[in-house]
C-alpha positions as YAML, in Angstrom:
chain: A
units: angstrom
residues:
- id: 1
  name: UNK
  ca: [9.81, 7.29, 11.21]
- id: 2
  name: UNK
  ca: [10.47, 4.39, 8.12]
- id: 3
  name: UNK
  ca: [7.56, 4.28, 6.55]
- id: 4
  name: UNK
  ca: [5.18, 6.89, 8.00]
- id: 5
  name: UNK
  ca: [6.04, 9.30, 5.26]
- id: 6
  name: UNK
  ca: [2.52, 9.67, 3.03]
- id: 7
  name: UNK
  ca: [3.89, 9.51, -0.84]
- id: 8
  name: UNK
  ca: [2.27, 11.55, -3.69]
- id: 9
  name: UNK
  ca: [0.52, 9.68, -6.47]
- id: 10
  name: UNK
  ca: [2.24, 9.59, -9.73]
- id: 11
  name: UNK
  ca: [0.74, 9.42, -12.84]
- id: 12
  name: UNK
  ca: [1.22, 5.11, -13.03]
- id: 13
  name: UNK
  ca: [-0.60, 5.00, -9.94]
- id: 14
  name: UNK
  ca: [-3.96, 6.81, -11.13]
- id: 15
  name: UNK
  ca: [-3.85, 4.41, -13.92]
- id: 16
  name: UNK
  ca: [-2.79, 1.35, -11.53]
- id: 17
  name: UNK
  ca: [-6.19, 2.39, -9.37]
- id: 18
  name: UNK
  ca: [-8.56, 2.63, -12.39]
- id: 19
  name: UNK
  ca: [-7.36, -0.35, -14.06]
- id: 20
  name: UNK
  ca: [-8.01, -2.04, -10.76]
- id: 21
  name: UNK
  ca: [-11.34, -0.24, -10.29]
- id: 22
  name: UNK
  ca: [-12.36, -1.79, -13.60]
- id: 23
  name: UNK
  ca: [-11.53, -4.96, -12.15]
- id: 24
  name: UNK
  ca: [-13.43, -4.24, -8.99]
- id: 25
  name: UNK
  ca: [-16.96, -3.13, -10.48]
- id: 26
  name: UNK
  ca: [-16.52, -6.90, -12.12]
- id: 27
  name: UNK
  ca: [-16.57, -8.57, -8.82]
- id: 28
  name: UNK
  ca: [-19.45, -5.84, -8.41]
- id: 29
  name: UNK
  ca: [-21.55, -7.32, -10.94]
- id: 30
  name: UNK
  ca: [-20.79, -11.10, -9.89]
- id: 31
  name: UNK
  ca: [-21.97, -9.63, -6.23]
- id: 32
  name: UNK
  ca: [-25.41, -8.58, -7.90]
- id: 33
  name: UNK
  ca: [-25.73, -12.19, -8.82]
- id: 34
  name: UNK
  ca: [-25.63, -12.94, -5.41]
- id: 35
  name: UNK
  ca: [-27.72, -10.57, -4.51]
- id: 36
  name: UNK
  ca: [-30.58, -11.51, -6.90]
- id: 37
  name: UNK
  ca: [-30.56, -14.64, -5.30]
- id: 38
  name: UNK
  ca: [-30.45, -13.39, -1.56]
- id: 39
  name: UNK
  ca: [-33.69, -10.86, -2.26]
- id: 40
  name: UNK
  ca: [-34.04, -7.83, -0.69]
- id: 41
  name: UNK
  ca: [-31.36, -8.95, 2.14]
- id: 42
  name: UNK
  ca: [-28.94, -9.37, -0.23]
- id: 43
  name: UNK
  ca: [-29.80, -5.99, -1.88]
- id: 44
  name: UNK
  ca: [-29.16, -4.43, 1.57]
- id: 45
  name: UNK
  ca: [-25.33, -6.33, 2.43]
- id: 46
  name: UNK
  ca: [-24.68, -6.00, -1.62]
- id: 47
  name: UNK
  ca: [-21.72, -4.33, -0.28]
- id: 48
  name: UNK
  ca: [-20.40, -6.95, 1.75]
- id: 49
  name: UNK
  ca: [-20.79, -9.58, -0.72]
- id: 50
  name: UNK
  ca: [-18.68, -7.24, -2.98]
- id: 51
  name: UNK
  ca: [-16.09, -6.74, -0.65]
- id: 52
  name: UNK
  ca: [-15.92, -10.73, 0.50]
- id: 53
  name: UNK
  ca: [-15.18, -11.01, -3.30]
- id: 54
  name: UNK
  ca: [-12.79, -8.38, -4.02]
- id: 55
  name: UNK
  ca: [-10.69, -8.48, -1.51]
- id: 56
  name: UNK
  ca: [-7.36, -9.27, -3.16]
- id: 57
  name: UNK
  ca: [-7.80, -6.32, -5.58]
- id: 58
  name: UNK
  ca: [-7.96, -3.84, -2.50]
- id: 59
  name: UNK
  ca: [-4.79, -5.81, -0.92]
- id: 60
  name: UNK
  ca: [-3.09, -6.04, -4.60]
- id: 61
  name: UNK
  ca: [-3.60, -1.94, -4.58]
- id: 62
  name: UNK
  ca: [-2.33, -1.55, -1.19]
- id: 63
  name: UNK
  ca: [0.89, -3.44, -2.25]
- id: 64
  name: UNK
  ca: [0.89, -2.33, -5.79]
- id: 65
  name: UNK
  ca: [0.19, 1.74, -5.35]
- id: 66
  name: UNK
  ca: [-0.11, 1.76, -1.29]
- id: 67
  name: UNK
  ca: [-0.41, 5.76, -1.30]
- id: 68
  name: UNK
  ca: [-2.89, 7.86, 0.26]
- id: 69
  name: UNK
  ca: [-6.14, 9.03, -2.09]
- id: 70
  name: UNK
  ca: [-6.01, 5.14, -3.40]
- id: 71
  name: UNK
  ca: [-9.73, 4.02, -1.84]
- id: 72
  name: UNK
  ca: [-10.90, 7.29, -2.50]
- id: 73
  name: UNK
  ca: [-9.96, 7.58, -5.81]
- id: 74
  name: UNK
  ca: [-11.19, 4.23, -6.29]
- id: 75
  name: UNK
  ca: [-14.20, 4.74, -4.56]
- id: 76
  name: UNK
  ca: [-14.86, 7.95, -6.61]
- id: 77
  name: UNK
  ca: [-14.35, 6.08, -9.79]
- id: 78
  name: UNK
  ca: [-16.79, 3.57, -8.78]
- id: 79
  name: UNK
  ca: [-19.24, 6.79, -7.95]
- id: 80
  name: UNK
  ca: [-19.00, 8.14, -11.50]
- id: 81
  name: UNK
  ca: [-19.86, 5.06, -12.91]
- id: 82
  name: UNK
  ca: [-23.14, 4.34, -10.92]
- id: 83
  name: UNK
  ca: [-24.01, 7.75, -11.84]
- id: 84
  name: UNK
  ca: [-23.64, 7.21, -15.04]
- id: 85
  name: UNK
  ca: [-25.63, 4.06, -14.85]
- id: 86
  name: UNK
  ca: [-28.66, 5.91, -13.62]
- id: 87
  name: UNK
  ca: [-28.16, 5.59, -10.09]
- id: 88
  name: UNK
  ca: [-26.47, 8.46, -7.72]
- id: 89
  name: UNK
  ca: [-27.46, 9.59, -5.57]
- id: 90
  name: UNK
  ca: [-26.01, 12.57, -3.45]
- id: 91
  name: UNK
  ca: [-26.24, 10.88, -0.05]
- id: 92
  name: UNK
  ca: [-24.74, 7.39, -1.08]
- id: 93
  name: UNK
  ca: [-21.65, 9.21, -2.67]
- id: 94
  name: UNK
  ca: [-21.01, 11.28, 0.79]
- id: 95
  name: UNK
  ca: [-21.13, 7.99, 2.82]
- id: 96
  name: UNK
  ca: [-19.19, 6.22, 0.04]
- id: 97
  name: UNK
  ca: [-16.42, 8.94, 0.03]
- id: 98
  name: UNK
  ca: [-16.55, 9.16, 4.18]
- id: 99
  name: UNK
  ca: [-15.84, 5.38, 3.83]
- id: 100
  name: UNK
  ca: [-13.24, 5.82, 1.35]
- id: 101
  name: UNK
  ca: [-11.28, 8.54, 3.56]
- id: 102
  name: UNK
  ca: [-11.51, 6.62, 6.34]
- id: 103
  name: UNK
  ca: [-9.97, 3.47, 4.53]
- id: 104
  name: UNK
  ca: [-7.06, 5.67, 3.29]
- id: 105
  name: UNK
  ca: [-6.59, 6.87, 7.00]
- id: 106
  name: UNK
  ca: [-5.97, 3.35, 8.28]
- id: 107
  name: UNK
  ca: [-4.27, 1.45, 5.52]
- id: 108
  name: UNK
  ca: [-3.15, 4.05, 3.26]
- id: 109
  name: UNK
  ca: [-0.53, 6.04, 5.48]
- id: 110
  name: UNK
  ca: [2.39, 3.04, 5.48]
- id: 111
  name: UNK
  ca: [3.64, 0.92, 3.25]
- id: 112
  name: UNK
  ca: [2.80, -2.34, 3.43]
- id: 113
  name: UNK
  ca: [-0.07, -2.49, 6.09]
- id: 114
  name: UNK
  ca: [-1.20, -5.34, 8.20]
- id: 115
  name: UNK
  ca: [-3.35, -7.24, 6.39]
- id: 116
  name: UNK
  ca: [-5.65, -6.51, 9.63]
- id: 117
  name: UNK
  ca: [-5.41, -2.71, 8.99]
- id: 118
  name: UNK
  ca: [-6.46, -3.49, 4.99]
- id: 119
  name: UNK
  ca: [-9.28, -5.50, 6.54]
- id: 120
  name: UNK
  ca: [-10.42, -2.89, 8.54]
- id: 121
  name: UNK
  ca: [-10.20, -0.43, 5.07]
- id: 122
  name: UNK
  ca: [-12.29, -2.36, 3.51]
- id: 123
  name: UNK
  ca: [-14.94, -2.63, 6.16]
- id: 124
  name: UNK
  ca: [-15.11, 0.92, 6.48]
- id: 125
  name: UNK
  ca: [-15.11, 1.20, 2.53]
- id: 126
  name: UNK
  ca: [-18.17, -0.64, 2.34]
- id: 127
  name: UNK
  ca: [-20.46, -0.03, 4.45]
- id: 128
  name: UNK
  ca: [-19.75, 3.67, 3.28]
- id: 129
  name: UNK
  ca: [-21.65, 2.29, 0.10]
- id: 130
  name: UNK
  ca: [-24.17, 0.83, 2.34]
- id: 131
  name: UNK
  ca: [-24.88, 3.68, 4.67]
- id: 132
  name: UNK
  ca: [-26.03, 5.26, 1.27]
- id: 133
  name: UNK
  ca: [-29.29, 3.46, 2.37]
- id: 134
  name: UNK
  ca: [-29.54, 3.22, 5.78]
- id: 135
  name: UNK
  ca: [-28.70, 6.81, 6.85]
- id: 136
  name: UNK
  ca: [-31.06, 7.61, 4.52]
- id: 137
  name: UNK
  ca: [-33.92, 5.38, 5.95]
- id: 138
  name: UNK
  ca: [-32.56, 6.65, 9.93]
- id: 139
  name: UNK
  ca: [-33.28, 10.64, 8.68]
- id: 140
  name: UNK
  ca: [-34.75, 10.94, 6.12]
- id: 141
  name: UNK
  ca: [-36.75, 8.14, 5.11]
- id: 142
  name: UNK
  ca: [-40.12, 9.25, 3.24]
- id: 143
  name: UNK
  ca: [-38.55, 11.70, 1.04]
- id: 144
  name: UNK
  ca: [-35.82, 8.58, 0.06]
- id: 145
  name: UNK
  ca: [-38.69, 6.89, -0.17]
- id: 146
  name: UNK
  ca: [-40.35, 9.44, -2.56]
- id: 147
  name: UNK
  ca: [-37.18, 9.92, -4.61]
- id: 148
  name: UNK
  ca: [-36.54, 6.55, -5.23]
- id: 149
  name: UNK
  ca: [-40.19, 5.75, -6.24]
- id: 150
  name: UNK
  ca: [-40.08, 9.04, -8.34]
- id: 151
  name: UNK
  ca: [-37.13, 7.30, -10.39]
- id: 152
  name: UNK
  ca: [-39.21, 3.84, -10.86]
- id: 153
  name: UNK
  ca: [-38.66, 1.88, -8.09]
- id: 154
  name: UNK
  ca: [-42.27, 0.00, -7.41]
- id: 155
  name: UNK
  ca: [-43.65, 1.36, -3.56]
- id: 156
  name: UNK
  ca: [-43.23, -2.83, -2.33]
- id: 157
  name: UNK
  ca: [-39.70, -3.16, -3.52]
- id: 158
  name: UNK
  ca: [-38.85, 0.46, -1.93]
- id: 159
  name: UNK
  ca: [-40.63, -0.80, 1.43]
- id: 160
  name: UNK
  ca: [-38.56, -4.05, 1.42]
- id: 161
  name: UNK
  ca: [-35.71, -2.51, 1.20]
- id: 162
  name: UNK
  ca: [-36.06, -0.02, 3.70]
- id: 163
  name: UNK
  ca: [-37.36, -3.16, 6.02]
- id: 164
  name: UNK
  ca: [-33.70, -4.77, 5.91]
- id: 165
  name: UNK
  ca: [-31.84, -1.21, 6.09]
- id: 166
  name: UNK
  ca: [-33.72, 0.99, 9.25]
- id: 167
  name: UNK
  ca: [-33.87, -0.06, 13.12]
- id: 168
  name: UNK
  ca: [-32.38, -3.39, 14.17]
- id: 169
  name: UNK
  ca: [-31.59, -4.17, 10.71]
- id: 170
  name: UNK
  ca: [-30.08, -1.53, 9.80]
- id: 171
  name: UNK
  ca: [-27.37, -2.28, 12.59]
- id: 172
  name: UNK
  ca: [-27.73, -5.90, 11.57]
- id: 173
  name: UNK
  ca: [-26.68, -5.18, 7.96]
- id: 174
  name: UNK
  ca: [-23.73, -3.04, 8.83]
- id: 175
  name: UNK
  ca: [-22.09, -5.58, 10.56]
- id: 176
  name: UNK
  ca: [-22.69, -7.92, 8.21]
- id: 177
  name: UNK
  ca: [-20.97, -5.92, 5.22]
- id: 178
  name: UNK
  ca: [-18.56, -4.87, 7.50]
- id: 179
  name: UNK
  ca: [-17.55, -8.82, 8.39]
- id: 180
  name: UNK
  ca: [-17.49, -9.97, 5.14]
- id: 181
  name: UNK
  ca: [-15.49, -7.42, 3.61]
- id: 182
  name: UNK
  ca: [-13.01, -8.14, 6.76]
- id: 183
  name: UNK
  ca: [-12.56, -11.57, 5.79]
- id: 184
  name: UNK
  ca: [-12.30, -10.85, 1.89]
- id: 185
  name: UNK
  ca: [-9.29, -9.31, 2.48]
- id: 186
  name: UNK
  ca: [-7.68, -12.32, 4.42]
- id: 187
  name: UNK
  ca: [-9.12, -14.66, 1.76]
- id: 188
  name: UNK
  ca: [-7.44, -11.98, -1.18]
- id: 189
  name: UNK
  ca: [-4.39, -12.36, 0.83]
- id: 190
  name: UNK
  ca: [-4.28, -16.06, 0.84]
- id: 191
  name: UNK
  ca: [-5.02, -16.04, -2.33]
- id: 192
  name: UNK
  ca: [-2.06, -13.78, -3.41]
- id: 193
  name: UNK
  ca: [0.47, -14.39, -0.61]
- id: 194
  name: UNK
  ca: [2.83, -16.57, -2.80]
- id: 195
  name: UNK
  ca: [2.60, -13.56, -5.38]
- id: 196
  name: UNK
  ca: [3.38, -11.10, -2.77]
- id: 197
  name: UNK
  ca: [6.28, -12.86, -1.18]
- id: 198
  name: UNK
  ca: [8.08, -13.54, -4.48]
- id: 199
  name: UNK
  ca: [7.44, -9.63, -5.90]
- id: 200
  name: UNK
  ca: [9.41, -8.94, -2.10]
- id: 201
  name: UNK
  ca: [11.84, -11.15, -2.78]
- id: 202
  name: UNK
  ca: [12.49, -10.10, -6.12]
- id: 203
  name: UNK
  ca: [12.64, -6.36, -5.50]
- id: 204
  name: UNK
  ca: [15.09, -7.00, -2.44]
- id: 205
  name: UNK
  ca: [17.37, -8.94, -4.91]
- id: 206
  name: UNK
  ca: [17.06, -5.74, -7.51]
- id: 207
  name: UNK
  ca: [17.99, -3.71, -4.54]
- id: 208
  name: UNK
  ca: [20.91, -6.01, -3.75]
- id: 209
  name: UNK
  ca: [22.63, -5.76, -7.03]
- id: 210
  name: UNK
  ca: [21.97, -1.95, -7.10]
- id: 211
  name: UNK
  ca: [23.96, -1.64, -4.05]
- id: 212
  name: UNK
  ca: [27.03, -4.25, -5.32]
...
């Protein structure tokens, strides 16, 4: 069927996704900003917050690469540089990457997806990168506690986390980053609809004049 055929990445694309990473761990550190601000709650839906930001990058990528491995790659990019920044953590990059897969199932498999199915990408994207905590804190919680304390984290900032990210909250939290990185797609999509629509247009003319 049109369109159901899953197309290899090519060179331009791995560069496409890491330029667009780049542009995504920005929107990252604006999110922290937010997060400073929200406390502890906003340490636990940090990845909502991201994704209510940085919407339009994951739409431009859909439209712009729209192959399957793009949130993955993109995802694992993102992984390497947290590590690198002094904080992976084994679980949180097997949720992440489950997330990532997942997104690439749904909106990764067609060209051009719904803007629904990208929303639903996302969502699943980032709460991969929150179930870094909260699976944690559901089976495994004192030695996450131990290792995180064992890396600096003070025993009351380590308990307030784990307050926003286990039981009720935990489920709480999850939908929350799962919501708003729903709607940051629609908002990225408003935002870059007129691009969108005149990139269409122009390749359909390019096509045109190919054919005459």
């Amino acid at each position: 069927m049109k369109g159901s055929k899953i197309k290899k990445l090519k060179i331009k694309d791995f560069v496409m996704i890491a330029l667009l990473t780049a542009l995504y761990m920005l929107f990252y550190m604006v999110a922290s900003l937010f997060v400073f601000v929200l406390g502890d709650f906003g340490h636990a839906i940090s990845p909502g917050i991201c994704g209510l930001l940085s919407g339009a990058v994951l739409v431009f990528m859909t439209r712009k690469v729209g192959k399957f491995g793009q949130f993955t790659i993109m995802q694992a990019i993102c992984m390497v540089i947290f590590s690198i920044m002094g904080a992976g953590y084994l679980p949180w990059f097997i949720t992440s990457m489950v997330g990532a897969i997942l997104a690439d199932i749904i909106a990764s498999t067609t060209d051009k997806p719904a803007t629904w199915k990208v929303g639903i990408a996302s969502g699943l994207f980032h709460v991969g990168q929150a179930f870094g905590t909260i699976i944690p804190c559901l089976f495994f919680l004192e030695s996450y506690r131990e290792e995180w304390i064992s890396r600096g984290q003070t025993e009351e900032a380590m308990d307030a986390m784990i307050k926003y990210t286990s039981g009720a909250m935990g489920i709480v939290s999850t939908i929350i980053v799962f919501t708003l990185s729903f709607i940051g797609v629609y908002i990225g999509y408003a935002i870059l609809k007129k691009h969108l629509e005149n990139s269409e247009a122009s390749k359909v003319e390019k096509e045109a004049e190919a054919i005459s």
